[in-house]
C-alpha positions as a printed NumPy array, in Angstrom:
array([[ -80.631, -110.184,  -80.722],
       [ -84.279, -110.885,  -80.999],
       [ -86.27 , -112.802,  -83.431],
       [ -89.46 , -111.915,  -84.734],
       [ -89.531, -114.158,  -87.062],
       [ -89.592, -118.114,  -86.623],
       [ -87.425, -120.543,  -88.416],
       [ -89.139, -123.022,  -89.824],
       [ -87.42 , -126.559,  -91.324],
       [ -88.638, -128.238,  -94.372],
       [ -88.41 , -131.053,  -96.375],
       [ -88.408, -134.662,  -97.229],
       [ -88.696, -137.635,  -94.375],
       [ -85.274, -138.143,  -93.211],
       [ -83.85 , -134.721,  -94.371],
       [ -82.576, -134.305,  -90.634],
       [ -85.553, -131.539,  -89.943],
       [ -85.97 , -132.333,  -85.924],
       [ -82.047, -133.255,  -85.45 ],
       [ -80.852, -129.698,  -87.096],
       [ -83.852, -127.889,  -85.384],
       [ -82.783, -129.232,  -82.063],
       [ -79.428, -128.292,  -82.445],
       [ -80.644, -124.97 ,  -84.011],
       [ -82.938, -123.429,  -81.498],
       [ -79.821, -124.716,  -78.97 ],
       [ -77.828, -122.527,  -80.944],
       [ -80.38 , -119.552,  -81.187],
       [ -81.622, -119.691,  -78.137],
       [ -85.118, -119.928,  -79.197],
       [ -87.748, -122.55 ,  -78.275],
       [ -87.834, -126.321,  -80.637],
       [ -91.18 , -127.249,  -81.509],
       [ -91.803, -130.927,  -83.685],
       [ -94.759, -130.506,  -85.802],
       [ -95.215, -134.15 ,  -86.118],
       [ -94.437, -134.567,  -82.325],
       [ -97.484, -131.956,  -81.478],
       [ -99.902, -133.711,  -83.258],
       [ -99.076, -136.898,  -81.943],
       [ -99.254, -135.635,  -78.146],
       [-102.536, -134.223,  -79.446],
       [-104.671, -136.833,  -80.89 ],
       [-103.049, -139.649,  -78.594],
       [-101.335, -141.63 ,  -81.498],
       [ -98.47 , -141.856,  -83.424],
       [ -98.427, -140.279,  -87.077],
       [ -98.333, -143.763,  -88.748],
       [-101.415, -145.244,  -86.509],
       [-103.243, -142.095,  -87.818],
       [-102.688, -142.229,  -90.973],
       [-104.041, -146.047,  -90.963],
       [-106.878, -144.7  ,  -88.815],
       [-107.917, -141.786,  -90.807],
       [-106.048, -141.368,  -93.232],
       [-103.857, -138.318,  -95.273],
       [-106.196, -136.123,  -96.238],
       [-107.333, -135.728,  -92.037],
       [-103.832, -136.076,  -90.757],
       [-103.063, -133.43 ,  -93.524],
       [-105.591, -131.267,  -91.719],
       [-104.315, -131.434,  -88.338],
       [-100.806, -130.222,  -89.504],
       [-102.342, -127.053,  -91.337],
       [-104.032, -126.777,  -87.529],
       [-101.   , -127.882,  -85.681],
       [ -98.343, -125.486,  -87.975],
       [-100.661, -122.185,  -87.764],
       [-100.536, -122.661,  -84.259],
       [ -96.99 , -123.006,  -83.654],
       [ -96.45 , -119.957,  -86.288],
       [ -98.321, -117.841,  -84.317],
       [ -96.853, -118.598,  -80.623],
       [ -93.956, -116.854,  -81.342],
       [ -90.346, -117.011,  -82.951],
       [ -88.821, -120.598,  -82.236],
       [ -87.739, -122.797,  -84.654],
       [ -90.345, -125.48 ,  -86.214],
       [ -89.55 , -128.446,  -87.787],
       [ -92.159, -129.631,  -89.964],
       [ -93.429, -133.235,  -91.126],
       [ -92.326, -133.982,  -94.933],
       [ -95.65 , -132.972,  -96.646],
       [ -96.822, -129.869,  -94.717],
       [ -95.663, -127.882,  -98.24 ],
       [ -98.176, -129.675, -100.259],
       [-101.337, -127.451,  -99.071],
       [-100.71 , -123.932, -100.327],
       [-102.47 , -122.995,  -97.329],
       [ -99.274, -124.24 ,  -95.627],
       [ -97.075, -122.337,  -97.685],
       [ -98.408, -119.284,  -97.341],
       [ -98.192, -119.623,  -93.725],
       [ -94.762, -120.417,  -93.66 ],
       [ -93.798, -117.941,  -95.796],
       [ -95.554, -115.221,  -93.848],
       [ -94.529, -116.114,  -90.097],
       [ -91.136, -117.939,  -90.881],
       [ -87.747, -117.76 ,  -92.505],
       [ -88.039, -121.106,  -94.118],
       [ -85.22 , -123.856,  -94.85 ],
       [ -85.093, -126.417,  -97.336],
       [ -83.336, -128.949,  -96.276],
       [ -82.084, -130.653,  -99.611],
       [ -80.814, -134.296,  -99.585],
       [ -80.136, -137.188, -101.861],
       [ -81.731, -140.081, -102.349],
       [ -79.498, -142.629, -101.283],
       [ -79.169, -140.096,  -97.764],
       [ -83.239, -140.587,  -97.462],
       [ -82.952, -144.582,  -97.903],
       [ -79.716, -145.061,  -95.911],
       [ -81.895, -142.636,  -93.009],
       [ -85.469, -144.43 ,  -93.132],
       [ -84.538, -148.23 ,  -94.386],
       [ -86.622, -150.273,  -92.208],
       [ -88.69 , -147.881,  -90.175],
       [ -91.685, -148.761,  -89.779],
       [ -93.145, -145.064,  -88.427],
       [ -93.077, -143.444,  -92.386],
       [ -96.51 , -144.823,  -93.974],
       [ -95.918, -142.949,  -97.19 ],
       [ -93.363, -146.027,  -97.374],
       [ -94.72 , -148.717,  -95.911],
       [ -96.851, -150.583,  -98.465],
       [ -94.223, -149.393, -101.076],
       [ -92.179, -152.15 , -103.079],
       [ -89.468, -150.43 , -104.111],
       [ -88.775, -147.484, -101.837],
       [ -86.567, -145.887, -103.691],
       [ -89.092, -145.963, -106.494],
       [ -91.363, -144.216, -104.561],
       [ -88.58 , -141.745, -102.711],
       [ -87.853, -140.289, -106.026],
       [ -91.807, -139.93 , -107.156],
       [ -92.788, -138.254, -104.168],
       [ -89.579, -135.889, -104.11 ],
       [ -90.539, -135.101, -107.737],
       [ -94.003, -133.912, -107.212],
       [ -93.156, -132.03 , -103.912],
       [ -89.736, -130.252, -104.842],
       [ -91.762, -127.17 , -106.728],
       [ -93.754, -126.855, -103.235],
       [ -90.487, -127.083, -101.354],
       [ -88.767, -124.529, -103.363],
       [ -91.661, -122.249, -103.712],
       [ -91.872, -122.3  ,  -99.64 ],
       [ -88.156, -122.142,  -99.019],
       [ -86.72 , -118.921,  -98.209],
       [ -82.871, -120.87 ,  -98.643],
       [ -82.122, -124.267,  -99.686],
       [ -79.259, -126.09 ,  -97.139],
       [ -78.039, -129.24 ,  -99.084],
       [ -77.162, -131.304,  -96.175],
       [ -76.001, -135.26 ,  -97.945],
       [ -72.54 , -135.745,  -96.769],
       [ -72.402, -132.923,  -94.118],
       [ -72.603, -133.309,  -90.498],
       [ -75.498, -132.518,  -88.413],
       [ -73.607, -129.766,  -86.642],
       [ -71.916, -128.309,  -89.78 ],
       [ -75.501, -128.432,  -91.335],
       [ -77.205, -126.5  ,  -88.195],
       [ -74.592, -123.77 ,  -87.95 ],
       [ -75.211, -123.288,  -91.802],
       [ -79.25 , -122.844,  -91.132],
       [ -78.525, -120.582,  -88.097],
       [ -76.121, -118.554,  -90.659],
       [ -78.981, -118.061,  -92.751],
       [ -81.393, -117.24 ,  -90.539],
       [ -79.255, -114.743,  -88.447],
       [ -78.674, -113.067,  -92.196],
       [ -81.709, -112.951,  -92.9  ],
       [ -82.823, -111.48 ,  -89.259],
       [ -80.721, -108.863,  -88.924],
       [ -82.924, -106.232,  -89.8  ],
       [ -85.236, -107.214,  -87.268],
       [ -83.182, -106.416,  -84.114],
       [ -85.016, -104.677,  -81.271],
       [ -83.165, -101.976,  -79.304]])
């Protein structure tokens, strides 16, 4: 079969968007690409030293930059950093070039995933982190749903069960674009 579409991975930090896409373009056959990962290897830094650096609003910039560029390179599947959905810019571009996938998880799956990382700034200087898990998934679930073309709700499943259910979307949803 072949893909002229990309799938593309969203949605909060520790949703399991670069561990499924691995294991998805493994099981597609298609090229991974890390959003997050690109833009480090392109500015020289890690996301967290460039958001102390210069802040969201540029690093928000370089992943509309980064993501239209790996939309436009060809089907793979893309996993993308937490807040890509917030620029509508964004969502128009994944919804465009991609068969998009929410990946949906709970709360207490985000904390037990990120407690004491120190590479998620949106979390850093927070207090209570599970204060500030639930505001930020409250004002980005409308821009999650309104980019997702499926919603996976991954708490409590395995990584494996959870890619072969994204793959199982995306092949259903691909189907019509087979080239003889």
């Amino acid at each position: 079969m072949s893909h002229t579409r990309s799938l593309a991975l969203i949605g909060f930090m520790g949703s399991g968007k670069t561990t499924i896409g691995r294991r998805c373009s493994r099981l597609l056959g298609l090229d991974f690409a890390d959003c997050d990962a690109a833009i480090e290897a392109e500015v020289g830094m890690s996301i967290a030293d460039y958001f102390a650096a210069q802040g969201e609003e540029s690093f928000r910039t370089q992943e509309s930059r980064m993501l239209a560029r790996l939309c436009e390179a060809g089907p793979r599947v893309i996993s993308t950093g937490g807040g890509v959905v917030l620029r509508a810019e964004n969502r128009v571009v994944l919804r465009s070039e991609c068969f998009v996938v929410l990946l949906d998880v709970s709360v207490e799956t985000i904390l037990s995933r990120v407690a004491g990382r120190s590479h998620r700034p949106l979390l850093n200087e927070s207090a209570d982190p599970r204060q500030r898990i639930e505001a930020l998934l409250s004002e980005r679930r409308p821009a999650y749903l309104a980019a997702a073309d499926a919603v996976v709700r991954t708490s409590g499943m395995s990584k494996e069960a959870a890619a072969h259910k994204v793959c199982d979307l995306y092949r259903g949803a691909t189907t019509t674009e087979v080239q003889t």
